[in-house]
C-alpha positions as CSV (number, residue, x, y, z in Angstrom):
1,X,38.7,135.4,229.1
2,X,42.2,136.1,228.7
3,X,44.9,135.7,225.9
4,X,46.1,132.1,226.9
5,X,42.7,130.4,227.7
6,X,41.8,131.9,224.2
7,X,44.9,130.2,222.4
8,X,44.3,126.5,224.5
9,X,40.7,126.7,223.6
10,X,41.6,127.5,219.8
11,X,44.5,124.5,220.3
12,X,41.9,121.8,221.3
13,X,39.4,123.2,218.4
14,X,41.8,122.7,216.0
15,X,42.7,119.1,217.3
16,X,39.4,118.1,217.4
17,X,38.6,119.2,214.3
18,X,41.5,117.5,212.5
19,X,40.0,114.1,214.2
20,X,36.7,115.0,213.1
21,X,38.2,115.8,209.2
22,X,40.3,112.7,209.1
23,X,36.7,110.4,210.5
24,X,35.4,112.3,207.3
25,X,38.4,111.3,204.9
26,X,38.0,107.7,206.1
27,X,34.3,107.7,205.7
28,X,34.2,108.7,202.1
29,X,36.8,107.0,201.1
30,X,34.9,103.8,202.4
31,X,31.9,105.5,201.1
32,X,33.3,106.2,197.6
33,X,32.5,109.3,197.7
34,X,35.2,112.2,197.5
35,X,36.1,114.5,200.2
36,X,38.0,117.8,199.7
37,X,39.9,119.1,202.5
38,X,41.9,121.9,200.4
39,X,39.2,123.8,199.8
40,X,39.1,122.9,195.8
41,X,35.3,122.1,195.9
42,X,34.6,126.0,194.9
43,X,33.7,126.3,191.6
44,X,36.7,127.5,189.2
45,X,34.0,130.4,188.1
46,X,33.7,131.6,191.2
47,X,37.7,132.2,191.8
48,X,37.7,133.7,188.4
49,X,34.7,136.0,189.4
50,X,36.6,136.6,192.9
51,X,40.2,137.1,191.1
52,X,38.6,139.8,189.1
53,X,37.1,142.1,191.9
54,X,33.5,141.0,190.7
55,X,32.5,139.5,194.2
56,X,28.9,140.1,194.2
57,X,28.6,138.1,191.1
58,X,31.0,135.6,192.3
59,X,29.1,135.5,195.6
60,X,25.6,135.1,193.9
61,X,27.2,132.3,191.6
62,X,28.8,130.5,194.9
63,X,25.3,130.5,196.6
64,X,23.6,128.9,193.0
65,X,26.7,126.4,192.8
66,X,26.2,125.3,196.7
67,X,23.2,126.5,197.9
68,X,24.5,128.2,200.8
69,X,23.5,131.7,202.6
70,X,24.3,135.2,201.6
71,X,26.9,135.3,205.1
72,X,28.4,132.0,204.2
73,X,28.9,132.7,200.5
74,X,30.3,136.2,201.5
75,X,32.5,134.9,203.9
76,X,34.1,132.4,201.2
77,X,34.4,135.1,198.5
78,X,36.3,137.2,200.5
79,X,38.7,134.5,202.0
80,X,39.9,133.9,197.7
């Protein structure tokens, strides 16, 4: 697969999953029920815990705070 079909397969992705996030917005709302798209639903311990190099702790305290997977929790650490 080259280069371009990557990058127009990336493009509809992310178009479909700005539909699919703005269904979600609706739906709460309607729901009543609060929907974070900014990524501000990770606990303020676990950027502090992240910010300070301690990222097993701050990965053990995401997975407890979530209940999410080791790769999951991991992969969120690292992206703070």
């Amino acid at each position: 697969m080259d280069d371009q079909t990557l990058a127009t397969r990336f493009k509809a992705i992310d178009a479909r999953l700005e539909a699919i996030e703005h269904q979600l917005a609706v739906l709460s709302e309607k729901a009543g029920v609060a929907y974070d798209t900014d990524g501000n639903d990770i606990p303020a311990r676990v950027r502090d815990l992240a910010a300070a190099g301690k990222k097993i702790d701050a990965i053990r305290e995401l997975r407890a705070a979530m209940g999410i997977g080791l790769v999951e929790a991991k992969e969120i650490v690292e992206s703070l």
